[in-house]
N, C-alpha and C positions, 0 to 999 in steps of 0.2 A: 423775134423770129419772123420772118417773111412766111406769108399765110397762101398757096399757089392758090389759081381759079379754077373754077370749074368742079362737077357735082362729082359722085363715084359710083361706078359702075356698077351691078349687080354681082355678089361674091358668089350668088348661086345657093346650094344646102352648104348650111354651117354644119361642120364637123368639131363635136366636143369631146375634148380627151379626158376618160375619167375622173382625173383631179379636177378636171372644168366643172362634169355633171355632179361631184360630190358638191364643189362649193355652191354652184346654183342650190342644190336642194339645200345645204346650210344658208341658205342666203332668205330661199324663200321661207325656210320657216324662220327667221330672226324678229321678223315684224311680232311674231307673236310674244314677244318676250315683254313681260310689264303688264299683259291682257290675259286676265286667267278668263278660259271659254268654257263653262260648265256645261253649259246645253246648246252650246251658238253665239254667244254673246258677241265672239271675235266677229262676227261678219258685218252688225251692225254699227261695233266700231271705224271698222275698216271703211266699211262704204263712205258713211259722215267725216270721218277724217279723211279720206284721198278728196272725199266730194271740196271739204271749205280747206285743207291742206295740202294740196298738190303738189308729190313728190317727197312728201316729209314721210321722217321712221322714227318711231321709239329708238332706232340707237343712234341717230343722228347727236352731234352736241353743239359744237362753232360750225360759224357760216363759213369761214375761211376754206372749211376743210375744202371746197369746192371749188377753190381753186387751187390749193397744193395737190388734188390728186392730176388737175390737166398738169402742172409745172415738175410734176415727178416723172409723166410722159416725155416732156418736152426735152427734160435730160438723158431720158433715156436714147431716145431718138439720138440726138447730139451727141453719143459718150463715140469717143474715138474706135474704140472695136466692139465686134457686133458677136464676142463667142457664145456667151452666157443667155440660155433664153429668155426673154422678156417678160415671160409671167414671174420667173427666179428674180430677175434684175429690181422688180419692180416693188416683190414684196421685199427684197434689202434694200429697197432705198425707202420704201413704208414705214421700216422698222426702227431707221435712220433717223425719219420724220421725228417718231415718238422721242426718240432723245432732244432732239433739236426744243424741242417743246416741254422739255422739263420743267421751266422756271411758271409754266402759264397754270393759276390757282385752280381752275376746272375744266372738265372740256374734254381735257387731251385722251386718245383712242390708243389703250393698250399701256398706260402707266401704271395702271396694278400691279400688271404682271415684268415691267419692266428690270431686269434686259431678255427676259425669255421673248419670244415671238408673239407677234399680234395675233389672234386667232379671227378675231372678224376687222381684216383691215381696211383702212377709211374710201380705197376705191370698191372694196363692195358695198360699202354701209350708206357711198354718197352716188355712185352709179344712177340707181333712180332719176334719184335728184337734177344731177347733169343730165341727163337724157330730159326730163319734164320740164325742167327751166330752159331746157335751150343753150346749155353749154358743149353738146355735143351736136354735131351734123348731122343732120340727114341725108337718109340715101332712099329715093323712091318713097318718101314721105313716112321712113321708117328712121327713128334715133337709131346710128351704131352702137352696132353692144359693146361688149370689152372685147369679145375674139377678133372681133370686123379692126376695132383701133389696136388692138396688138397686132394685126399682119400688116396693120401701116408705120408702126413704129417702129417695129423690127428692121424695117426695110432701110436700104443705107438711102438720103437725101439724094434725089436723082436720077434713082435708080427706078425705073417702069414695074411697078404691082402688077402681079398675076394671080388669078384665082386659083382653087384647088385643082380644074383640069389644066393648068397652062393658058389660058386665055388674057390676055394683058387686060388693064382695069383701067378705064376710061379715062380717068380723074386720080390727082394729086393733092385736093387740097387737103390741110391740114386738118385735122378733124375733132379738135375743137375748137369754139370761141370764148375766146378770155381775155383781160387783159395781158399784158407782160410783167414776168417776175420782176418785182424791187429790188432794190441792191441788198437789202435784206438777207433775200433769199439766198445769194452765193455767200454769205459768212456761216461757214463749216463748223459743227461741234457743238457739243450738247449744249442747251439753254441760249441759244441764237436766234430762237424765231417767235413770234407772238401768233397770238388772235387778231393780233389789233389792223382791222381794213385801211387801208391809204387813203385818200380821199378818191384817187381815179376807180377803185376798187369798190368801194361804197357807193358813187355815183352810176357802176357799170350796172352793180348786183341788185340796186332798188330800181333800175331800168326793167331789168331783167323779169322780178319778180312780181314788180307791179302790173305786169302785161300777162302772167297768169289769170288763165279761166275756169271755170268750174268745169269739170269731166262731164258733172250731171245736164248743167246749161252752157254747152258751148256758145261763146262771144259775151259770156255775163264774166263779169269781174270774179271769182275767186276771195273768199275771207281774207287769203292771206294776204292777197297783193294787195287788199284797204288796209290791210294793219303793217304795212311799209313804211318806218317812220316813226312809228305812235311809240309811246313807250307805254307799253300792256303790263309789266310786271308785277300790278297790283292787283291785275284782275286774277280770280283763283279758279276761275273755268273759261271754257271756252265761249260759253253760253252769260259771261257775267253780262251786265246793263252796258260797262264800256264796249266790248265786243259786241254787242246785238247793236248797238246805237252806229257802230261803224261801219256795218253787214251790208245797209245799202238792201238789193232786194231780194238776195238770201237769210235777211233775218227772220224771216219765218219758220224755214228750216232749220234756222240755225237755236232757235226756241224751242221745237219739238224733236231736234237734237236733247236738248237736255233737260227735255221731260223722257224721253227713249233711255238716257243715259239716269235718270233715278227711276226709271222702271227698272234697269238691270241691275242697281242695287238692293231692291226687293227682292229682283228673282235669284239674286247670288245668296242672299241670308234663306228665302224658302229653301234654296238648295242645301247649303252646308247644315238648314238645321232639319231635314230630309234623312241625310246623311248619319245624323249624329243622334237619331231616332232609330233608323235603320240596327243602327252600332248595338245598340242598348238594347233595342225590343226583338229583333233580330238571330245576332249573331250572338249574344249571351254577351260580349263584353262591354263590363261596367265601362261608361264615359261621366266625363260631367256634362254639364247643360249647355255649356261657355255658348254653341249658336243660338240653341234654342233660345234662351235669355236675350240673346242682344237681339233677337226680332223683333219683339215691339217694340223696342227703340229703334230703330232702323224702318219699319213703319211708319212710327209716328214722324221722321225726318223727312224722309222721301216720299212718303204716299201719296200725299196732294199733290207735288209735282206731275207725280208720273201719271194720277188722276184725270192731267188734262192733257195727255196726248190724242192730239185725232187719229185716230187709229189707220183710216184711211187712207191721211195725209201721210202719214208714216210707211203704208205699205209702198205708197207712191213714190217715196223715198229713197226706197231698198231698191229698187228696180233696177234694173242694173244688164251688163253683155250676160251674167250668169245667174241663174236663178236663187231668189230667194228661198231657200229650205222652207217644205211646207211645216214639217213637224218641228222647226222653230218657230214659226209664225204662229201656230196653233198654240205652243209652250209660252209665249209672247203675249198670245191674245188674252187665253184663259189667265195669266197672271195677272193682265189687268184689269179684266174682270172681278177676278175672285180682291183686290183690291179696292173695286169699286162697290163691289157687296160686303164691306168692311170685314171680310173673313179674318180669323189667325191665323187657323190651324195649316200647318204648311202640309200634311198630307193628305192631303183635298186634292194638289198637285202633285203628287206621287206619279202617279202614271202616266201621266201627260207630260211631266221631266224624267223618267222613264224612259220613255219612248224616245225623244229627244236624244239623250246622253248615247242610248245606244246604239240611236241610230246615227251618231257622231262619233262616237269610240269604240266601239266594238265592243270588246273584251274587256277594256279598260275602262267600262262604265261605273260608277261605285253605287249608283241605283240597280243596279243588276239584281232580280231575285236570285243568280243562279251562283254555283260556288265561286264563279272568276270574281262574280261582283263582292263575295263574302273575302274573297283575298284580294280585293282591293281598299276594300273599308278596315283590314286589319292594317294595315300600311299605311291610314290616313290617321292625322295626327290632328284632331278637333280642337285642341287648346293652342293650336299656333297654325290653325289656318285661318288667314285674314276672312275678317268680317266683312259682311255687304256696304259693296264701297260704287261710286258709280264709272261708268264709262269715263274715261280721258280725253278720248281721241289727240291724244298727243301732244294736249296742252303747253305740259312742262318743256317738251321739249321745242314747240313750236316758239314759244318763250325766248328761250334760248339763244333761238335762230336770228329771230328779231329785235334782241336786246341789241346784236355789233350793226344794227341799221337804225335803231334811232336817232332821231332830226333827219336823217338823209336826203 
């Protein structure tokens, strides 16, 4: 498809129609899914992960998807009539996708539940993505969003784009950059399409992603774009020796990343077995120990890690356009303090996770002295809530991503 020239004009205030602002709010809270946030956890995942994974999500799976979401546009575009709107068209040619993709062993976005509908479909899960990597245009040094590329794709080939008041829009060009669909791509019908990159495809997308920078040090390489290539599958964190050895001169950060990340496995076991204290001495109802118990083991695992984060360095870290929560930083601090003064006893931090939870959840805090917090902890199920485990930052799936580029 012929690509026209030139930039695009200003659309002006974007108007979102409620199914818009339902999915954005479903959209932004997805990232949280895989990251339980007892008292904040999620924020110091997020940072460390956007900072060395830029553009990546826990529900990401193939690299591919990143270009079947612009080649599902491009059809859309090209379908000979224009009745059905573009957000409808889009998600049944989404749905389409998922069949096409039957035969591929993992990966695929919405095969569970296949033939029902996709509920988080692969252009919101990979959107980010396109926009951070640079597969989507800019307009005013801003990536389009989805609304800005559906009123260019709705539009017939030709035909002069107008903003919401009527004002014609400067610019034509296409609005993203990709390569061109394979012949692949036009053979119709379930079990026709793979993961597997072309070689123009693979040489386009380790261009792409090796040229990523860190959000925290603009013009420094980014983690991921060093690990373009490698085949990581061995390594079981993000922080293993391969991964720090290839970091270049984020591997400092990238070490008290996961000393940060066995500190939140401490503070997730002090929590649940808070919790499961609370339960028993509390609220009258018998529990067994199942947290309490696995704490000093989970201690003894993680303590000396998390022992040697520079606290400093770390808050240096979090810094960020929005502010670090204080009364996570203080729930943060004192954990590895009371760590460092070889404590057990997990409610020594009661109050200081306390204060934390509620001041993250309100109502639905399960440290609450108050009744909500007593009908929260009747609802919480201590024998099958995961033990203290550490931060991710999006490992497995960063894995993933970069298994269909190795050699590239």
């Amino acid at each position: 498809m012929s690509v026209g020239k030139g930039g695009l004009a200003s659309f002006g205030m974007t108007y979102l129609s409620p199914d818009a602002m339902r999915e954005a709010r479903k959209f932004m809270s997805a990232d949280q899914k895989g990251v339980r946030d007892e008292i904040g956890f999620l924020i110091v995942h997020q940072r460390y992960a956007d900072r060395f994974f830029p553009g990546t999500s826990v529900l990401h799976t193939r690299l591919r998807y990143v270009l079947f979401v612009p080649w599902l546009y491009r059809d859309e575009h090209l379908k000979a009539t224009k009745g059905q709107r573009t957000q409808d068209s889009i998600k049944r040619r989404e749905y389409l996708l998922t069949g096409r993709l039957m035969k591929e062993p993992f990966g695929v976005i919405g095969i569970r539940n296949y033939p029902a509908p996709v509920e988080q479909r692969p252009s919101q899960v990979y959107w980010g993505a396109l926009q951070r990597w640079g597969l989507v245009r800019e307009q005013e040094g801003t990536a389009l969003s989805r609304y800005q590329v559906e009123r260019i794709v709705s539009s017939k080939p030709g035909v002069s784009l107008k903003d919401d008041e009527g004002a014609p829009l400067g610019g034509s060009a296409w609005p993203f950059v990709c390569p061109e669909p394979p012949e692949e791509w036009y053979r119709e019908g379930e079990g026709t399409l793979s993961f597997k990159l072309t070689r123009a495809e693979r040489t386009f997308l380790a261009r792409r992603l090796r040229n990523l920078t860190s959000p925290k040090n603009p013009g420094v390489r980014s983690v991921f774009s060093l690990l373009v290539g490698h085949d990581v599958s061995l390594s079981r964190t993000a922080w293993s020796p391969q991964i720090c050895d290839l970091a270049e001169s984020e591997r400092p950060a990238l070490e008290r990343a996961g000393q940060a990340a066995a500190l939140a496995a401490v503070g997730r076991a002090v929590y649940a077995a808070q919790v499961e204290t609370l339960c028993d001495e509390q609220d009258g109802g018998p529990r067994s120990d199942m947290q309490r118990a696995a704490l000093p083991g989970i201690l003894e695992r993680w303590g000396i890690k998390a022992d040697r984060l520079d606290w400093n360095a770390f808050l240096e870290d979090m810094q960020d356009k929005s502010e670090f929560s204080p009364v996570v930083s203080v729930a943060l601090r004192d954990t590895l303090d009371w760590v460092r003064a070889g404590h057990t006893d997990p409610m020594r931090l009661e109050a200081v996770y306390r204060d934390a939870e509620i001041h993250r959840k309100g109502r639905r805090a399960r440290l609450s002295r108050s009744q909500s917090g007593v009908d929260q902890r009747t609802e919480w199920d201590n024998d099958h809530h995961p033990k203290g485990e550490p931060l991710h930052y999006r490992w497995d799936r960063v894995q993933m991503l970069l298994a269909d580029l190795v050699n590239a």
